[in-house]
TITORTI-792974 format. One record per residue (C-alpha): residue in three letters; residue number from 0; y, z, x. Coordinates in pm, whole numbers, padded with zeros to 5 digits, always signed. Layout:
BEGIN
PT  code  pos      c2      c3      c1
PT   ALA  NUM       Y       Z       X
...
END
This chain:
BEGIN
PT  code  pos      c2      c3      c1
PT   UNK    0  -02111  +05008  -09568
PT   UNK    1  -02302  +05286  -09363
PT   UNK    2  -02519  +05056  -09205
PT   UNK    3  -02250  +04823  -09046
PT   UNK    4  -02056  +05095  -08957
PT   UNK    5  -02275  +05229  -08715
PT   UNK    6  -02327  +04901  -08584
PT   UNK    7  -01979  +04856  -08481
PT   UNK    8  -01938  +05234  -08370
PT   UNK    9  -02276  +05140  -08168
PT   UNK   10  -02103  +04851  -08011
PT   UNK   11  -01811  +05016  -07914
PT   UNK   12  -01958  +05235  -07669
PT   UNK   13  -02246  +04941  -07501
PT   UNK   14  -02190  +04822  -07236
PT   UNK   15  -02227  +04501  -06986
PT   UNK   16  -02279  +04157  -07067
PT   UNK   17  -02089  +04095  -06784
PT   UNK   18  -02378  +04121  -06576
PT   UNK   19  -02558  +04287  -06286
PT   UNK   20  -02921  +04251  -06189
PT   UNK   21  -03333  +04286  -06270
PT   UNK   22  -03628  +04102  -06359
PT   UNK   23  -03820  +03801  -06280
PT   UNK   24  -03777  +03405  -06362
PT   UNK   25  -03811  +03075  -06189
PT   UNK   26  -03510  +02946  -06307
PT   UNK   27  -03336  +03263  -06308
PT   UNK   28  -03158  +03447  -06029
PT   UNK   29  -03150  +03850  -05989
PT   UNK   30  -02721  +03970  -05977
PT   UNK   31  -02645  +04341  -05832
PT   UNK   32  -02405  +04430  -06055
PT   UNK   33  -02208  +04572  -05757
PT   UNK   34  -02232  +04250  -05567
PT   UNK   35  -02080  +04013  -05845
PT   UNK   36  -01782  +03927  -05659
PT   UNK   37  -01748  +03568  -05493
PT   UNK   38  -01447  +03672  -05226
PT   UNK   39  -01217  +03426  -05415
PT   UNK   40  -00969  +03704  -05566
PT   UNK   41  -00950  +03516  -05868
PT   UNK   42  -00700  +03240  -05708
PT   UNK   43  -00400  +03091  -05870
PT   UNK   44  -00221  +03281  -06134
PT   UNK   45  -00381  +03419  -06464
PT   UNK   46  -00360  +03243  -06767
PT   UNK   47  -00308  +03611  -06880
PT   UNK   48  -00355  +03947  -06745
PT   UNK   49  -00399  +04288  -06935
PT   UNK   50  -00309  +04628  -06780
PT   UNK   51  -00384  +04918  -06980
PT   UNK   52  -00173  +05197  -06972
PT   UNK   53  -00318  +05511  -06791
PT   UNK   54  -00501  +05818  -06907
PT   UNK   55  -00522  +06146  -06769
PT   UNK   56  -00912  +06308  -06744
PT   UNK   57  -00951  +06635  -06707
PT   UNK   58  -01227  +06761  -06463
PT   UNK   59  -01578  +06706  -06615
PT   UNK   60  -01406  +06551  -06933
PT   UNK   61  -01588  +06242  -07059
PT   UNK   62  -01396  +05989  -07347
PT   UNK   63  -01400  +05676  -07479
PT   UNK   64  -01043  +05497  -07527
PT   UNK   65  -00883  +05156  -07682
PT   UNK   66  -00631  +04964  -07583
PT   UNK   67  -00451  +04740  -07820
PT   UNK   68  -00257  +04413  -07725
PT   UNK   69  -00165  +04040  -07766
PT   UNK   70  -00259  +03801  -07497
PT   UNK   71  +00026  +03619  -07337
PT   UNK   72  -00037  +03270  -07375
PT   UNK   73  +00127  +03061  -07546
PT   UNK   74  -00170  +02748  -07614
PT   UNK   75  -00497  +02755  -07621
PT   UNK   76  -00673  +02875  -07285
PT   UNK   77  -01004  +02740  -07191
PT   UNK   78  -01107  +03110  -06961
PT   UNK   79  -01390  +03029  -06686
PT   UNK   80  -01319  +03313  -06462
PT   UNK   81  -01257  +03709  -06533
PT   UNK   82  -01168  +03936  -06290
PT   UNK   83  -01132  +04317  -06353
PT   UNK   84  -01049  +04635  -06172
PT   UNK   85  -01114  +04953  -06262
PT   UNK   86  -00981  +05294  -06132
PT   UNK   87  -01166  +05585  -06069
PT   UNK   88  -01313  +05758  -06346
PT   UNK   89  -01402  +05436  -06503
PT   UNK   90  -01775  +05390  -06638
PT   UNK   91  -01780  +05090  -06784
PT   UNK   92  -01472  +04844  -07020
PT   UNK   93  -01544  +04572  -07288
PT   UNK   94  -01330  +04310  -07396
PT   UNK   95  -01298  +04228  -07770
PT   UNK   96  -01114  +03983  -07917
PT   UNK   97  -00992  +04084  -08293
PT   UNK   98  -00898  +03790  -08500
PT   UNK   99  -00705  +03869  -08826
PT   UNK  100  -00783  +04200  -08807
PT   UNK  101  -00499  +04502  -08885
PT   UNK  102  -00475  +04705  -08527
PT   UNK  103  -00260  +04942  -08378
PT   UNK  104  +00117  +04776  -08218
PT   UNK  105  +00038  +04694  -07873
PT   UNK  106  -00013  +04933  -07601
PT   UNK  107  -00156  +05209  -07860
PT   UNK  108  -00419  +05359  -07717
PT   UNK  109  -00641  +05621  -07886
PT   UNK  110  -01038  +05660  -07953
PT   UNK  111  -01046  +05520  -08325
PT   UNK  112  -01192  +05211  -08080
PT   UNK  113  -01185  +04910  -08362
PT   UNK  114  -01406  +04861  -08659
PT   UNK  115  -01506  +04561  -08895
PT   UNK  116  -01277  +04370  -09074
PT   UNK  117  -01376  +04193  -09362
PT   UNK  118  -01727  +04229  -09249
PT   UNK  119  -01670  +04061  -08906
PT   UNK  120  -01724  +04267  -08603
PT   UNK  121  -01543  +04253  -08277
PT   UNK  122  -01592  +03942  -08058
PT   UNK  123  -01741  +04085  -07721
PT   UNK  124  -01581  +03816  -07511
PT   UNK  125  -01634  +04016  -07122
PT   UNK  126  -01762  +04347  -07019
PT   UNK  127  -01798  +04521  -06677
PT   UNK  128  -01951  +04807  -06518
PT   UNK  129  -01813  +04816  -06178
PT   UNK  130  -01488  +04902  -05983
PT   UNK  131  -01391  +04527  -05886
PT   UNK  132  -01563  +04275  -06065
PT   UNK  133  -01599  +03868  -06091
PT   UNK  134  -01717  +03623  -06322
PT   UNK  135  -01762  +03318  -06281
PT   UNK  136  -01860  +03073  -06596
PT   UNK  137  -02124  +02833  -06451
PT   UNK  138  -01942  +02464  -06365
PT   UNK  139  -02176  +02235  -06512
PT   UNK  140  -02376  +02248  -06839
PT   UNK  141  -02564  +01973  -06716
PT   UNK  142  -02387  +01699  -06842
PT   UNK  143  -02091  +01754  -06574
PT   UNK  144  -01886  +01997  -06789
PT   UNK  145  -01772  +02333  -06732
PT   UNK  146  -01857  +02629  -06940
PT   UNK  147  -01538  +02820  -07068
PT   UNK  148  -01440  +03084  -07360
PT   UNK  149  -01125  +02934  -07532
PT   UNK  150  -00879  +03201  -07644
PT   UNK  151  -00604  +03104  -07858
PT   UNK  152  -00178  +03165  -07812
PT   UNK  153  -00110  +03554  -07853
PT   UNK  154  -00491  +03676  -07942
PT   UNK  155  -00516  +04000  -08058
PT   UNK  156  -00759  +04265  -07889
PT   UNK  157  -00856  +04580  -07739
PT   UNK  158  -01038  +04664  -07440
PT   UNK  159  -01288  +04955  -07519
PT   UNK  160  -01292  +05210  -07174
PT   UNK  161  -01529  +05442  -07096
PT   UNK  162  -01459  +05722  -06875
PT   UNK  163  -01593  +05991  -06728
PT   UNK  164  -01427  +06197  -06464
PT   UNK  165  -01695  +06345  -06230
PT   UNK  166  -01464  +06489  -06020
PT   UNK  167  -01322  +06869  -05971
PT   UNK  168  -00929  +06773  -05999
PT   UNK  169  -00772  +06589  -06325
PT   UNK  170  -00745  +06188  -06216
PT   UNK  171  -00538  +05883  -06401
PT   UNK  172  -00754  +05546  -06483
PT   UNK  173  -00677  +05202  -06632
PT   UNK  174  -00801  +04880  -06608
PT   UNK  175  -00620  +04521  -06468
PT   UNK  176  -00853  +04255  -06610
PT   UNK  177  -00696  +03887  -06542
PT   UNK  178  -00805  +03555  -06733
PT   UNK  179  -00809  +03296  -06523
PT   UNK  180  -00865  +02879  -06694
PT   UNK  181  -00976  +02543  -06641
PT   UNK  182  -00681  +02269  -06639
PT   UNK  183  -00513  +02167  -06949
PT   UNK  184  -00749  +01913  -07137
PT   UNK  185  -01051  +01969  -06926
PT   UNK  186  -01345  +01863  -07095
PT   UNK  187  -01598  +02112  -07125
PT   UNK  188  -01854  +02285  -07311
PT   UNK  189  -01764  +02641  -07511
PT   UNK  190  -01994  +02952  -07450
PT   UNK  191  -01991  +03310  -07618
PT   UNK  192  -02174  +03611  -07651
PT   UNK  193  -02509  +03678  -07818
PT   UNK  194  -02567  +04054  -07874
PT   UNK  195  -02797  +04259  -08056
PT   UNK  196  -02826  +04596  -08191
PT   UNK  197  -03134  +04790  -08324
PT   UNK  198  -02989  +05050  -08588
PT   UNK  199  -03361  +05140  -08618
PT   UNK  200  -03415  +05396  -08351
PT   UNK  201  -03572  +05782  -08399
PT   UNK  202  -03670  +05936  -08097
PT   UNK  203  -03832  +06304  -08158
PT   UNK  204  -03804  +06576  -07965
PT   UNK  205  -03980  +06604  -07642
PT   UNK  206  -04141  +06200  -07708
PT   UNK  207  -04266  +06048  -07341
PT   UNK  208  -04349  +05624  -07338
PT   UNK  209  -04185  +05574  -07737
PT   UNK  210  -04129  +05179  -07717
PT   UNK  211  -03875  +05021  -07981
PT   UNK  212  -03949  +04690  -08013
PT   UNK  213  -03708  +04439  -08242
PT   UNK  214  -03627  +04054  -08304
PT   UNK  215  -03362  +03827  -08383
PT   UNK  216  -03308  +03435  -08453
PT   UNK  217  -03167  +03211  -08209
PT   UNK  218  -02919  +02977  -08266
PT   UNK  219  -03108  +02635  -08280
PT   UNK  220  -03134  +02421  -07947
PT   UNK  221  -02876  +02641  -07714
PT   UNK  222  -02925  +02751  -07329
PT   UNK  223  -02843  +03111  -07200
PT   UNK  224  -02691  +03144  -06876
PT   UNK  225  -02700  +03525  -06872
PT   UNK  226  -02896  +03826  -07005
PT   UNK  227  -02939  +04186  -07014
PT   UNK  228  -03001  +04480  -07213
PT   UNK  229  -02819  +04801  -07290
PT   UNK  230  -02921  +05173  -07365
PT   UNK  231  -02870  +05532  -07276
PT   UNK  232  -02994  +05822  -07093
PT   UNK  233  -03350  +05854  -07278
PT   UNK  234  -03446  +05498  -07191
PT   UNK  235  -03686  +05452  -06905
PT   UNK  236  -03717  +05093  -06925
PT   UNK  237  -03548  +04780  -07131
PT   UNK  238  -03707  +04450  -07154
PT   UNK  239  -03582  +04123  -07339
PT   UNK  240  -03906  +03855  -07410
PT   UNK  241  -03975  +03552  -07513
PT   UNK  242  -04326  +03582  -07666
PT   UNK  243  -04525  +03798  -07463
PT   UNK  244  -04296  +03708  -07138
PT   UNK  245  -04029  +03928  -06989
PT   UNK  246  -03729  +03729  -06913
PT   UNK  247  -03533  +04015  -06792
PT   UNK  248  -03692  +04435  -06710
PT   UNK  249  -03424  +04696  -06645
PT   UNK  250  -03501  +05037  -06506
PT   UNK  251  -03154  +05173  -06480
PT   UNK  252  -03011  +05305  -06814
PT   UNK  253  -02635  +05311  -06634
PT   UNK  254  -02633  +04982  -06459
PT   UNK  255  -02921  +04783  -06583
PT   UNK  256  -02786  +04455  -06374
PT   UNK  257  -02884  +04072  -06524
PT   UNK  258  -03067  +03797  -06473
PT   UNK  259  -02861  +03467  -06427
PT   UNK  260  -02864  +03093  -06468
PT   UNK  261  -02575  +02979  -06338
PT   UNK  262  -02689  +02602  -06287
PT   UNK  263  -02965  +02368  -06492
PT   UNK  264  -03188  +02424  -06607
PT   UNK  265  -03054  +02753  -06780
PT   UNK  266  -03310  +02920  -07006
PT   UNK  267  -03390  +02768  -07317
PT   UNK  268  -03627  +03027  -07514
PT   UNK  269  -03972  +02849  -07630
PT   UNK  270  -03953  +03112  -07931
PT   UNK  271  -03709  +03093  -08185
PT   UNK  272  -03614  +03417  -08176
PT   UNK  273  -03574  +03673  -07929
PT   UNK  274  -03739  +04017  -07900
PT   UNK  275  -03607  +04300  -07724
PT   UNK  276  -03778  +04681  -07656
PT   UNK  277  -03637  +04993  -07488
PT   UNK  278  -03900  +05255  -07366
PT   UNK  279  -03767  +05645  -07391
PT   UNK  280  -03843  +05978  -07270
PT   UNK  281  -03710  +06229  -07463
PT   UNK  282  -03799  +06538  -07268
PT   UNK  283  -03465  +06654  -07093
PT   UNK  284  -03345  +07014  -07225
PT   UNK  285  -02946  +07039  -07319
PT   UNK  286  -02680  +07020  -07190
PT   UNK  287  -02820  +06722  -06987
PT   UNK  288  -03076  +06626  -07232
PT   UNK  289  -03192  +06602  -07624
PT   UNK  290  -03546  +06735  -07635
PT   UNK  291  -03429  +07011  -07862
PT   UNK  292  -03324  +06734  -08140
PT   UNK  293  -03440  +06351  -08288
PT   UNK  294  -03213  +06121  -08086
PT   UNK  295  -03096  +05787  -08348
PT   UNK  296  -02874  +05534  -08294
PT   UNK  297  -02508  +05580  -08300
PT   UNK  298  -02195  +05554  -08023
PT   UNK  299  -02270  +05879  -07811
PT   UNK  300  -02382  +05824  -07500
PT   UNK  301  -02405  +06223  -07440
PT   UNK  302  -02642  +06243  -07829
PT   UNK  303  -02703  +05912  -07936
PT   UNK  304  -02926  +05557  -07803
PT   UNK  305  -02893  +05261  -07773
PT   UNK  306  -03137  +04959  -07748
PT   UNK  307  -02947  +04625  -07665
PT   UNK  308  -03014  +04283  -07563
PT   UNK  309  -02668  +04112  -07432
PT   UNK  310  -02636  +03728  -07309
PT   UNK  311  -02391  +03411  -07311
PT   UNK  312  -02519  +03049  -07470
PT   UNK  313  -02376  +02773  -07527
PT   UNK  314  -02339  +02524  -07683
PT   UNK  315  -02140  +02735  -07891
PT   UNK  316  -01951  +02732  -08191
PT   UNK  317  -01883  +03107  -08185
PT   UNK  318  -02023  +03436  -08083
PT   UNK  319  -02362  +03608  -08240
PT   UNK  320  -02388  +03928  -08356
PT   UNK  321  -02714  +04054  -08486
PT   UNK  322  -02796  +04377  -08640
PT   UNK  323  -03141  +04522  -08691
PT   UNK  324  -03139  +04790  -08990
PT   UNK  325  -03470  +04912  -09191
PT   UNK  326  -03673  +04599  -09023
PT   UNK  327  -03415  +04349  -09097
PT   UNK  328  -03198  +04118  -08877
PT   UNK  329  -02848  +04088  -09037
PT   UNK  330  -02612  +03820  -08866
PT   UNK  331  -02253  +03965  -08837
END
């Protein structure tokens, strides 16, 4: 299946849900994505940790890896905090969780990076763009419950890394992301991911102001508490809407930040569906730009674009992935 095979490749290399900062809302608040840390360190111990092994970068070099594992617990874990840190080198990790899928033993690492199985795609369950990083689920849906991401005993995964050494001397870089949960048998209320992809992109050479605009369905009657958008270096500006209003504008292609809800009353869209639209420039000559070629959609950030819109809603009875291909939104 061509299509969904570029979808996945495509979601490989996005990037944050995990959220830093733009755009303007009443009930929203505006998160630096290199302020997202609370001081707390995470506090207590981990209801699971993951240290990938490291990998050496050569100067300039720029490569996208996965690392393959089992999580350690041993019951279900109801997660309501992540905290990750990456080394030097890093650009950006996402967490996927794989279930049933046939992956590499634990602690292979290579750049095959995942792929569907059975026609299921990855779960994006956290993402982050910055060195040290914290996330904190909100504490009350509204009804007095927290918001968590359960992961079962021994999960299967891989976090996808993204690294580019900028530097003149070779460097080593992993990640240490930590799970941290609520109490055993803590009521609460389950949240996931809702991402989007738009396979639909065709940017010619040398194109200033090209806007690609697409839509999706929303799950009926559920609340985001987060939102952004991914893309790459063409994009100029990203917007997600609900009907004619922007709920979230990015200008920064690298570290497009969020817009947050972290108490009631969330966001609730009055559509039912949302829209999304990256603007592009393609008028950068190689090496640093495209302008000599038509720039589609596909996993390179150095050839290829991107135009994402990335959240967490809840109530939840899973994540949502949703594909745009020829016009058409396909639910993975």
């Amino acid at each position: 299946m061509p299509m969904r095979s570029s979808f996945v490749f495509g979601l490989a290399i996005a990037s944050t849900v995990a959220l830093g900062a733009c755009g303007k809302d009443n009930a929203g608040t505006d998160v630096d994505a290199s302020t997202t840390s609370d001081g707390s360190g995470g506090g207590g111990t981990p209801a699971f940790e993951i240290v990938s092994k490291d990998v050496t970068l050569m100067p300039g070099e720029q490569v996208t890896y996965c690392y393959y594992f089992h999580t350690s617990n041993t019951t279900d874990v109801l997660i309501n905090k992540w905290v990750s840190d990456m080394s030097t080198g890093s650009h950006h990790a996402i967490l996927y969780m794989t279930p049933g899928a046939t992956q590499p033993a634990d602690g292979t690492i290579d750049t095959s990076c995942g792929g569907l199985n059975g026609g299921r795609a990855p779960i994006w369950t956290y993402a982050t763009q910055t060195p040290h990083q914290e996330e904190n689920l909100p504490a009350d849906d509204g009804t007095g419950k927290p918001l968590a991401q359960k992961i079962a005993p021994n999960s299967q995964g891989y976090i996808q890394l993204h690294y580019l050494n900028a530097s003149d001397a070779a460097i080593t870089a992993h990640i240490d992301l930590k799970a941290y949960a609520l109490p055993t048998g803590t009521a609460y209320t389950q949240t996931d991911a809702y991402v989007t992809y738009n396979n639909d992109i065709s940017i010619p050479p040398n194109a200033t102001n090209l806007k690609v605009t697409a839509s999706c369905p929303l799950p009926a009657g559920v609340k985001f508490w987060a939102m952004s958008t991914h893309s790459h270096k063409q994009s100029v500006t990203t917007d997600v809407m609900d009907g004619t209003s922007s709920i979230f504008h990015g200008t920064d292609w690298e570290h497009p930040g969020s817009k947050n809800w972290m108490t009631m009353p969330f966001y609730t869209f009055a559509q039912p569906k949302l829209t999304w639209d990256c603007v592009y420039d393609n008028t950068t000559p190689p090496p640093a730009g495209n302008n000599d070629k038509t720039v589609v959609a596909g996993q390179s950030a150095v050839t290829n674009e991107m135009c994402m819109a990335t959240g967490y809603f809840f109530p939840s009875t899973g994540p949502k992935f949703q594909i745009v291909y020829n016009g058409s939104c396909i639910g993975l």
